[in-house]
C-alpha positions in Angstrom: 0.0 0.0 0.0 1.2 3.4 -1.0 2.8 5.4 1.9 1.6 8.5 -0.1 -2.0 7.4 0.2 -1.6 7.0 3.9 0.3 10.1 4.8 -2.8 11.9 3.1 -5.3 10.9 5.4 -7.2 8.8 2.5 -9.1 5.8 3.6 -8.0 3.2 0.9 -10.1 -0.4 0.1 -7.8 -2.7 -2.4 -9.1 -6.1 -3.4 -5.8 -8.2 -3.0 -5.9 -10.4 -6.4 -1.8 -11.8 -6.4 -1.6 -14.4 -4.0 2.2 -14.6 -4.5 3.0 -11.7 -1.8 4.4 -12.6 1.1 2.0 -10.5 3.7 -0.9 -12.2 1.4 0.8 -15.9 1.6 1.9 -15.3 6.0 -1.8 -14.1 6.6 -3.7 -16.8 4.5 -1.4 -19.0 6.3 -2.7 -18.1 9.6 -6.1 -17.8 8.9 -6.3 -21.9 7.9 -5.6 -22.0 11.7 -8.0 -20.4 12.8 -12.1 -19.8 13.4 -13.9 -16.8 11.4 -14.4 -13.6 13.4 -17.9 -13.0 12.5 -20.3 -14.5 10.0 -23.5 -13.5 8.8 -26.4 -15.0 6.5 -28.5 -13.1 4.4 -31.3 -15.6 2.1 -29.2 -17.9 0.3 -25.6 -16.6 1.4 -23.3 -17.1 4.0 -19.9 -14.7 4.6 -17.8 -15.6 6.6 -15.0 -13.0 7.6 -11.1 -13.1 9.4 -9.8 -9.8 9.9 -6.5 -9.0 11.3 -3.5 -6.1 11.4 -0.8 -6.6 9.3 2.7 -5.0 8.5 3.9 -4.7 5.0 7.2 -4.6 3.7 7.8 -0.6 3.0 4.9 0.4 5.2 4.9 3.2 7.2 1.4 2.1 9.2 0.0 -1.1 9.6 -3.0 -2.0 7.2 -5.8 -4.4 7.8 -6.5 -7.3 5.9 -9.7 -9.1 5.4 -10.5 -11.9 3.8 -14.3 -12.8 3.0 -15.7 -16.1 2.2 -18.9 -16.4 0.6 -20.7 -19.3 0.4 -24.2 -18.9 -2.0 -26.6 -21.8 -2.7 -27.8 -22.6 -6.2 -32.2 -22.2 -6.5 -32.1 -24.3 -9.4 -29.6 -26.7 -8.4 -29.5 -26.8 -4.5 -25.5 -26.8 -5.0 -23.4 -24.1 -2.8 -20.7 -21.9 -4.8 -18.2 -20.9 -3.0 -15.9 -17.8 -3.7 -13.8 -15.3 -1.9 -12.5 -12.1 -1.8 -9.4 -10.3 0.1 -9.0 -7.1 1.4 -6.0 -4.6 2.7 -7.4 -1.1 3.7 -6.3 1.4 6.1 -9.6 1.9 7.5 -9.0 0.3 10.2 -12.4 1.3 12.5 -14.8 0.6 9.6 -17.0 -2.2 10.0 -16.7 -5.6 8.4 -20.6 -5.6 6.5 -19.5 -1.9 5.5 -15.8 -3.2 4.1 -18.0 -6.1 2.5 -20.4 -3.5 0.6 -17.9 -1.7 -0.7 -16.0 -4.1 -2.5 -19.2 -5.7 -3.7 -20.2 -1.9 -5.0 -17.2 -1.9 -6.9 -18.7 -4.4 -10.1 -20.8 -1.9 -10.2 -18.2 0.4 -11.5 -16.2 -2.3 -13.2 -18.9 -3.8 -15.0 -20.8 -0.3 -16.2 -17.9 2.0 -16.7 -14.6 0.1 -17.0 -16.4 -2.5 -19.2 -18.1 -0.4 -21.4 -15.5 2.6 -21.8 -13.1 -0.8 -23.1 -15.8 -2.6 -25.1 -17.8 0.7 -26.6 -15.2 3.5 -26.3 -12.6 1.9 -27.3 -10.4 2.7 -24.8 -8.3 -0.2 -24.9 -6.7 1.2 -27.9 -3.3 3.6 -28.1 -4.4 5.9 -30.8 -1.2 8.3 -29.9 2.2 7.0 -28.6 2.9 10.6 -26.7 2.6 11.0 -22.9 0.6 14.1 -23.3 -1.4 13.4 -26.4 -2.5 9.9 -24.7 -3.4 12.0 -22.0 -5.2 14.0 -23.9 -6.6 11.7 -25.7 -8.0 9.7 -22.7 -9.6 12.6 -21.1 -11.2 13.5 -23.8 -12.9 9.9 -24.0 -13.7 10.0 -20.5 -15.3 13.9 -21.0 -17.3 12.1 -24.1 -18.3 9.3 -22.1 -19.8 11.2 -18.8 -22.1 13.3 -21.5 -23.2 10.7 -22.8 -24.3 9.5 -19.3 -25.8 12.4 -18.3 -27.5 12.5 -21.3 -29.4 9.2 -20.9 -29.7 9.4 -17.3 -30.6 13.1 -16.7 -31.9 14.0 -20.0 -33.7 10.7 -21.2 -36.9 10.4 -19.6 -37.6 6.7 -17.8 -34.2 5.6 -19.3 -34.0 2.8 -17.0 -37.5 1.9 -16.6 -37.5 1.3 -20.5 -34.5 -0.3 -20.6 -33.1 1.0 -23.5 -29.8 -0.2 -24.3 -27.4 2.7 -24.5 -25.5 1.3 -27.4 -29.0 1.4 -29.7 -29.0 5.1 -28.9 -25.8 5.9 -29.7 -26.0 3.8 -33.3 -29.2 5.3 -33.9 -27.8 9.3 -33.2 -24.8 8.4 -35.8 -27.5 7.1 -38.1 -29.6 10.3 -37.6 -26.3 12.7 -38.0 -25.1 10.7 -41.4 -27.9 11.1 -43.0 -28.8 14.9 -41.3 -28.2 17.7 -44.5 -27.8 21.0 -42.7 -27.4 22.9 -46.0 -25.5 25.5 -45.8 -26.3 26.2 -42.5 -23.6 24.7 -40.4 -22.6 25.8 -36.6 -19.1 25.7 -37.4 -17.5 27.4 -40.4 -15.7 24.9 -41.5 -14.3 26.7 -44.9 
């Protein structure tokens, strides 16, 4: 964990994904050993959670690590999935159910805007190989991305109650704009 982001005073939540660390490895280690701090069930799923204070190599504080087990049973199929999810934050007097929200929050944000900004925007692309042009460049996508958005959810009435798909707009305004003849009567000068 960055010392920069704990020397600011910013509460951080990272989902640990590389299992290869050594403070991930040590604590996982320890937590075979050991019962689950609390658990709670809501309908068909179980989390269980261990929580403990660790002390990484380079850090300057301690951070907390958490590690979540879920356990969800099938409707269909009466079988139970199983998955998990680790933690380190530095917010180290939040509870565990608000830790647990957060991280599940964040497919939220993965799945709507990191997911489509790749898939629809194109923004797994380098169209420019300059710092400051792929800066550039990248803002700008973002910029025409969040217009978009308020567009459909602040300008399009029900939006999400007709559950139009956002990519059918957008192909249907590019339609719309092809085939638009302004005459000569153009916003822009373009001569």
């Amino acid at each position: 964990m960055d010392n920069a982001v704990s020397s600011s005073g910013i509460k951080s939540v990272i989902r640990v994904k590389d299992r290869r660390l050594k403070v991930v490895k040590d604590t996982n280690t320890a937590f075979r050993n050991r019962d689950s701090d609390i658990i709670w069930r809501k309908n068909e799923t179980t989390v269980s959670v261990c929580d403990t204070v660790v002390q990484m190599n380079g850090a300057t504080v301690p951070v907390r690590y958490v590690k979540f087990f879920k356990k969800t049973k099938d409707r269909k199929t009466g079988k139970s999935k199983y998955s998990q999810i680790c933690v380190i934050t530095t917010a180290m007097h939040v509870s565990l159910e608000t830790l647990y929200k957060i991280i599940q929050a964040r497919w939220g944000v993965e799945n709507n805007v990191f997911r489509q900004l790749k898939t629809e925007w194109h923004m797994d692309h380098c169209f420019i190989h300059d710092e400051n042009g792929f800066e550039a460049s990248l803002i700008f996508m973002i910029i025409a991305f969040n217009l978009m958005q308020l567009f459909f959810f602040r300008r399009m009435k029900n939006f999400r109650q007709r559950r139009l798909l956002q990519v059918e707009i957008i192909e249907r305004i590019i339609r719309e704009m092809v085939v638009y003849n302004a005459g000569d009567n153009y916003l822009i000068d373009t001569g």
